[in-house]
C-alpha positions in Angstrom: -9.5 26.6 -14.1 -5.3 26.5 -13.7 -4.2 24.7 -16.6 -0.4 24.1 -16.8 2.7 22.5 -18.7 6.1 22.3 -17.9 7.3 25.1 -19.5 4.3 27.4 -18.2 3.4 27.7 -14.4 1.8 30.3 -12.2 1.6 29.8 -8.4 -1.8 28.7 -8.4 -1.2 25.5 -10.6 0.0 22.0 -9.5 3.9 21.3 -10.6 4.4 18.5 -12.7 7.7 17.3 -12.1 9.9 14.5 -14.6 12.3 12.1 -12.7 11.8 9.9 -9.8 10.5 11.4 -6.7 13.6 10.2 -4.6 13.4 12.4 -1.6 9.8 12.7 -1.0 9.6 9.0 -1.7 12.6 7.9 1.2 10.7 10.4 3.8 7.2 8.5 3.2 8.8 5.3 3.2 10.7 6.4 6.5 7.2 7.6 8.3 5.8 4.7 7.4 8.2 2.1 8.8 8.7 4.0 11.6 4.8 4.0 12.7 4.7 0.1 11.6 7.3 -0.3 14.0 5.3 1.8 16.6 2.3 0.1 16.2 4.5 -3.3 16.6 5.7 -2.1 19.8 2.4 -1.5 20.8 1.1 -4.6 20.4 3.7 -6.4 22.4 6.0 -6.7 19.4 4.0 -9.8 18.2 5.5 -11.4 15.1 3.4 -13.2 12.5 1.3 -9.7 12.2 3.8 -7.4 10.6 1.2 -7.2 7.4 -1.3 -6.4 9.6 0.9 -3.3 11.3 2.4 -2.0 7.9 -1.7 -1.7 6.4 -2.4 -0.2 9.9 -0.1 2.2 9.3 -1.0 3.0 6.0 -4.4 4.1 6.7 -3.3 6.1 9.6 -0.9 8.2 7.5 -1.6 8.3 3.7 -5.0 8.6 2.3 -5.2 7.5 -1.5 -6.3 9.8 -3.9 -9.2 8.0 -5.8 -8.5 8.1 -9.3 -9.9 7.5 -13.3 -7.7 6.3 -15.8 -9.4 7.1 -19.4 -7.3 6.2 -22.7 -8.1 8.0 -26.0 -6.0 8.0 -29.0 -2.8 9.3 -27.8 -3.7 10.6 -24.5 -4.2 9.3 -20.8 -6.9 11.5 -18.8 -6.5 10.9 -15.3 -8.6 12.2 -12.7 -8.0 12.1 -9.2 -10.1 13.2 -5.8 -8.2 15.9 -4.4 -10.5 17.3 -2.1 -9.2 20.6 -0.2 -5.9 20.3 -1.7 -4.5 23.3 -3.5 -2.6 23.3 -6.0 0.3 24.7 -3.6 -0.1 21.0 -1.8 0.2 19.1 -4.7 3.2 17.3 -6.1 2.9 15.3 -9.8 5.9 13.5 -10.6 6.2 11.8 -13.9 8.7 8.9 -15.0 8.6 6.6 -18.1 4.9 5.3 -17.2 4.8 5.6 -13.4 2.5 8.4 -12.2 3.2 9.5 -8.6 0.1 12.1 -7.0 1.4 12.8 -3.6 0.0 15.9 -1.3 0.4 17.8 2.4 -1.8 19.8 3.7 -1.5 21.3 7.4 -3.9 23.2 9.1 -3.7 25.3 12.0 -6.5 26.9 14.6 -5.9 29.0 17.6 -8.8 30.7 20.0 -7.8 32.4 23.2 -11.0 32.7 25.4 -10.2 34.4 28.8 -6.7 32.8 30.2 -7.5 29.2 27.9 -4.9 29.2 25.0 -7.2 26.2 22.3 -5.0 25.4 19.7 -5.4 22.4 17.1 -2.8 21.6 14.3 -3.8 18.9 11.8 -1.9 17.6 8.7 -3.7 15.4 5.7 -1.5 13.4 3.4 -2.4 11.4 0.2 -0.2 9.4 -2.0 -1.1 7.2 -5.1 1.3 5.8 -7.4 0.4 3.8 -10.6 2.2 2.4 -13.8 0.5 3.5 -17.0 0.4 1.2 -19.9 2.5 3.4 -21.9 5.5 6.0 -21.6 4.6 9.8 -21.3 5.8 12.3 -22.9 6.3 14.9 -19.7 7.0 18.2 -22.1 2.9 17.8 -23.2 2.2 16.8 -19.7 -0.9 19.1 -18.4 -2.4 19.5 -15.1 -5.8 21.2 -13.7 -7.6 21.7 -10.5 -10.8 22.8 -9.9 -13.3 22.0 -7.2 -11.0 18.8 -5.3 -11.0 17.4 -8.8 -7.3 17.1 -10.3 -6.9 16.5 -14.3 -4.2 15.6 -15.9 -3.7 15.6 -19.4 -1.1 13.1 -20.5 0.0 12.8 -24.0 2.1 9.3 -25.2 5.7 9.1 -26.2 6.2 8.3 -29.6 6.2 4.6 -29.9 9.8 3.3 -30.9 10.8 3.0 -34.5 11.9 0.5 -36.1 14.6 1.0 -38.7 15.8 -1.8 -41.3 19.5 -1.4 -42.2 20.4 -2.7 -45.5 23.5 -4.0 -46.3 26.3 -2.1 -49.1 26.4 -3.5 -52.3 30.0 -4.9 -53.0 31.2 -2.6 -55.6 
């Protein structure tokens, strides 16, 4: 089992990254729109069902990881459905509350029988994003993967404190 925080990481464990996914997050939303649009074409660009594309096209591309939110004390466990992701797939970004679990994973077969050339190239993508009810505090943050199940281990930001000024006493 690869546990992991930011400070600490082998190859084999998922990266837990702090800050808003910007790039990844403009190349999915790019994909996306761009097989929406597809799909709009297809369809004899048909308005009234743009909805119906965009969820089309969701489906098609991104596959959800399933998760579990659990809430103990000062911790979040969430676990998440992963299955034959590696940790090398994986991408955990962490900002204030929102949790982004995104993932690639391409695969590639080629048989040569006689003068045939087969060759088959597939690519799996999932993507979940979620607010949490509270901040994180990233530098505790932990991750773990082990059998197509991710854990992470998310410890609570200190809640604010509240501090009472009291005024000088006129001399």
């Amino acid at each position: 089992m690869a546990t992991q925080s930011l400070s600490e990481r082998s190859e084999m464990e998922p990266a837990v990254h702090v800050g808003a996914p910007d790039r990844m997050m403009q190349d999915m939303w790019d994909s996306l729109a761009r097989r929406a649009f597809s799909i709009f074409e297809d369809n004899g660009c048909l308005f009234g069902r743009e909805l119906d594309d965009w969820l089309r096209a969701e489906r098609e591309l991104f596959h959800p990881a399933h998760v579990e939110v659990s809430e103990s004390g000062n911790n979040f466990t969430i676990r998440a459905e992963v299955p034959g992701f590696a940790a090398k797939d994986l991408d955990i970004n962490l900002e204030g509350r929102r949790l982004t679990i995104s993932g690639l994973r391409t695969a590639r077969e080629e048989r040569k029988e006689k003068k045939t050339v087969y060759t088959e190239a597939c690519s799996d993508k999932i993507f979940r994003t979620m607010e949490l009810p509270a901040d994180i505090n990233a530098e505790g943050a932990k991750a773990t993967l082990k059998d197509g199940m991710l854990e992470l281990d998310l410890p609570k930001a200190a809640p604010a404190r509240k501090v009472t000024v009291m005024p000088e006493k006129a001399a």
